[in-house]
N, C-alpha and C positions, 0 to 999 in steps of 0.2 A: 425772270419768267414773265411772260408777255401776259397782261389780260386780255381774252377774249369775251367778249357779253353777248352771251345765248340769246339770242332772238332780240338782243337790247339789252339793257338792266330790265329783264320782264321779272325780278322782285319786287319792282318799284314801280312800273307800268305796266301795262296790257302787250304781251308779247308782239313783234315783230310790226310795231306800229310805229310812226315818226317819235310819237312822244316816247315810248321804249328807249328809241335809239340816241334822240336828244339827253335822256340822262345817263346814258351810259356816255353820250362825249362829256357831261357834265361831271360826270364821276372819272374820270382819268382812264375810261378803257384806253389800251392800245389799237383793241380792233372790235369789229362789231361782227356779228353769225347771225345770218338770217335765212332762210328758208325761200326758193322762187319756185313756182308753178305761173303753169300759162292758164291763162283764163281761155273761156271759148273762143274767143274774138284775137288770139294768139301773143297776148298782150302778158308779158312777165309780174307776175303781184308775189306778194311777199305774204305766204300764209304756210304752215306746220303742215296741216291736217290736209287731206285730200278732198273734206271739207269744210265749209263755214262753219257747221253746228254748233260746234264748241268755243269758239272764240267769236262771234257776234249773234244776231238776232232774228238772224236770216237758217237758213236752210239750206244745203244742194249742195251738189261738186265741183269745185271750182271750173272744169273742165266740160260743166254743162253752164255756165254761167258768163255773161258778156261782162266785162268791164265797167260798164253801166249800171248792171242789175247787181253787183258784188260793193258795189261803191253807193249803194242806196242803204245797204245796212252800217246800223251801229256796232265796230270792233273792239268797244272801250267799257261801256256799261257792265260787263261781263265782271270785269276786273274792279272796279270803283267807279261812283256816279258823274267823280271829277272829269271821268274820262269819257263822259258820254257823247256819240255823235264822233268818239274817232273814226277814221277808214282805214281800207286795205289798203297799204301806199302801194303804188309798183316800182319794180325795179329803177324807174328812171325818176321818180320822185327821191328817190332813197339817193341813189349817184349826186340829186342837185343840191338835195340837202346837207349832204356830208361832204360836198366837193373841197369846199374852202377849210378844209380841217385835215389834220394829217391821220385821221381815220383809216386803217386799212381794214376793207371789207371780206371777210370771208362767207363768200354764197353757197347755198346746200343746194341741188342739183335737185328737184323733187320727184319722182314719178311715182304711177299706180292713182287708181287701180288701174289707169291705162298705160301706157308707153308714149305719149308725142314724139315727133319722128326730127321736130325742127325747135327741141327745149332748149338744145346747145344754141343753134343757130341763133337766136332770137336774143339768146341771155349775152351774148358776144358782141352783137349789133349795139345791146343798148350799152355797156362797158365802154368800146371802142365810139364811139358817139361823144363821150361823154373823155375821153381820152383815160380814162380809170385802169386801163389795161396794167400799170407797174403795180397798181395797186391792191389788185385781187389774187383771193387763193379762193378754188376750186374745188369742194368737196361731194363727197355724194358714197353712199351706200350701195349706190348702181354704178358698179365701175366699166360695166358698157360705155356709159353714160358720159365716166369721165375719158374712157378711149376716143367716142368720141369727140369729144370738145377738144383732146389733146392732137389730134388729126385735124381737127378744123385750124385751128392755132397753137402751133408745136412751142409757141414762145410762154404759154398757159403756165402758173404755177398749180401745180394739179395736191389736194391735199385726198392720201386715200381713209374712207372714214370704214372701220367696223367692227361688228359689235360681238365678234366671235372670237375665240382662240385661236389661230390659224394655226397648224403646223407649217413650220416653216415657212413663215410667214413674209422674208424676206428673199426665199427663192419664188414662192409668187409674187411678190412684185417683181421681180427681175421676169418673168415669165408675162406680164403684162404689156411688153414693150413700152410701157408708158414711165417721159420722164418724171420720175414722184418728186415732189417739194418736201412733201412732209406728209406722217401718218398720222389718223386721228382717232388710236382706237379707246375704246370705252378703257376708263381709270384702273376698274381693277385687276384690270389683264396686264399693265405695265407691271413690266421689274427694271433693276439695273442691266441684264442682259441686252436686252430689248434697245433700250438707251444708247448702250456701246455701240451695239451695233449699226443702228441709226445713225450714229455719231459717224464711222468708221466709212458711214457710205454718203454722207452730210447729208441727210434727209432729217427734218425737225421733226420733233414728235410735241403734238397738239394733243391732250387730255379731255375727255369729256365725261361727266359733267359733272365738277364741283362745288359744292356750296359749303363743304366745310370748314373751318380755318383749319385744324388741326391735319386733315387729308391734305388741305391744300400746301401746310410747310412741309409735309411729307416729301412729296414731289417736286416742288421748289427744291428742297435738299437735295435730291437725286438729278436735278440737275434737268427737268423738263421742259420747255423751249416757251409752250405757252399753256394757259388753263384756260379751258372756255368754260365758263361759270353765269347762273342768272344774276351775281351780286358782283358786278364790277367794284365796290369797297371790301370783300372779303379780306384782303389782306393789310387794310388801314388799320 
C-alpha cells in the first residue's frame, strides 16, 4: 500500500507548502497530494481553501488575488513560528522542487466559488513544461473538470475523488466516458466489494484520509492500492 501525504506531511508542517512536501520526501512518502487553484493573474498556486484566511495572514480569494499580492503573505506562522515567512508555492515551484526525486505527484483539480474555464489548460502546460506528465495522477471532486483535462490529454491518469455513496458507482464511471486510473473515495465508504470490483476493471483505489494506524492496517489488509494520509510515518 502506497503512501500518499495530504497536502505534504501537513502533521509535521504547514499544509501544502514546499516545507510540507520536503518532509513528506523526508519521511519515505511514495507520493505527495496537493490542491492547485489559479490565482488572478492565471498562474496555478497550491492552496485548499478557495481562500487564504485560514492558512496565512492575509485575506481574499485566491481568484481575486495576483500572484504577487498572494506571495506577500505569511503561509507558515499559522502552523508554528519555525515556519514563519513560508509562501504559497505554485505548481511549477512544486514540479522543480520535487523533480529530481521519484515523487509521484497527485494534484486536486480546485474550483468554486467560481468555475475558471482554462484550470485544466494551465495545470497541463506547467506538467508537460516540466516533462512530469508520467508522473501525475489527476484528481478532483468536479469531474466536469476531470472530462475536461481528459479531453485535453487522453494520455492523463485521471483519479475520480468522492465523498458520497454512489449507487452503482461503477456503472457511473463507465457512463463518464473518462478513462479512470483509479478512485478516490472517502475511507469509510470502501468495502471488499468495491476493491473487487476495482480490481476486475484495474482501476486503483486511493483512500482518503487516514491518520489512524489501526484504520490504516485495516485496509492495507484488504488490499487497498494507496492511503493518502497527513502522517506519511503512520505505518512506521
Amino acid at each position: 500500500m502506497k503512501i500518499i501525504a495530504h497536502r505534504g506531511a501537513s502533521t509535521y508542517a504547514p499544509e501544502n507548502t514546499i516545507a510540507a512536501f520536503k518532509k513528506a520526501i523526508e519521511q519515505g512518502a511514495d507520493a505527495i497530494e496537493l490542491d492547485v487553484r489559479l490565482s488572478k493573474d492565471n498562474i496555478p498556486v497550491i492552496c485548499h481553501d478557495a481562500t487564504i484566511n485560514r492558512t496565512s495572514n492575509g485575506k481574499g480569494y485566491i481568484h481575486n488575488l495576483t500572484l504577487k499580492e498572494v506571495k506577500k503573505h505569511d503561509f507558515g506562522s499559522y502552523f508554528h513560528k519555525k515556519y514563519k515567512n513560508e509562501t504559497i508555492p505554485t505548481l511549477e515551484e512544486v514540479l522543480q522542487f520535487i523533480g529530481n526525486t521519484p515523487i509521484i505527484l497527485h494534484i486536486e483539480l480546485k474550483n468554486g466559488p467560481i468555475i475558471p474555464e482554462n484550470l485544466e489548460q494551465k495545470v497541463l502546460d506547467v506538467v508537460y513544461r516540466h516533462n512530469f506528465q508520467g508522473r501525475v495522477v489527476y484528481s478532483s471532486f468536479d469531474h466536469l473538470s476531470l472530462k475536461r483535462l481528459a479531453m485535453l490529454d487522453p494520455q492523463a491518469k485521471i483519479g475520480l475523488l468522492f465523498h458520497m455513496n454512489l449507487i452503482h458507482l461503477f456503472d457511473y464511471i463507465s457512463n463518464t466516458g473518462i478513462n479512470i486510473h483509479s478512485i478516490h473515495p472517502n475511507h469509510f465508504y470502501v468495502d471488499k466489494e468495491m476493491i473487487h470490483q476495482a480490481r476486475n476493471r484495474n482501476v486503483e483505489v486511493n483512500i482518503y484520509t487516514v491518520n489512524n494506524l489501526k484504520i490504516a492496517l485495516e485496509y492495507k489488509k484488504m488490499g487497498v492500492d494507496g492511503l493518502i494520509t497527513n502522517d506519511p510515518l503512520i505505518l512506521t
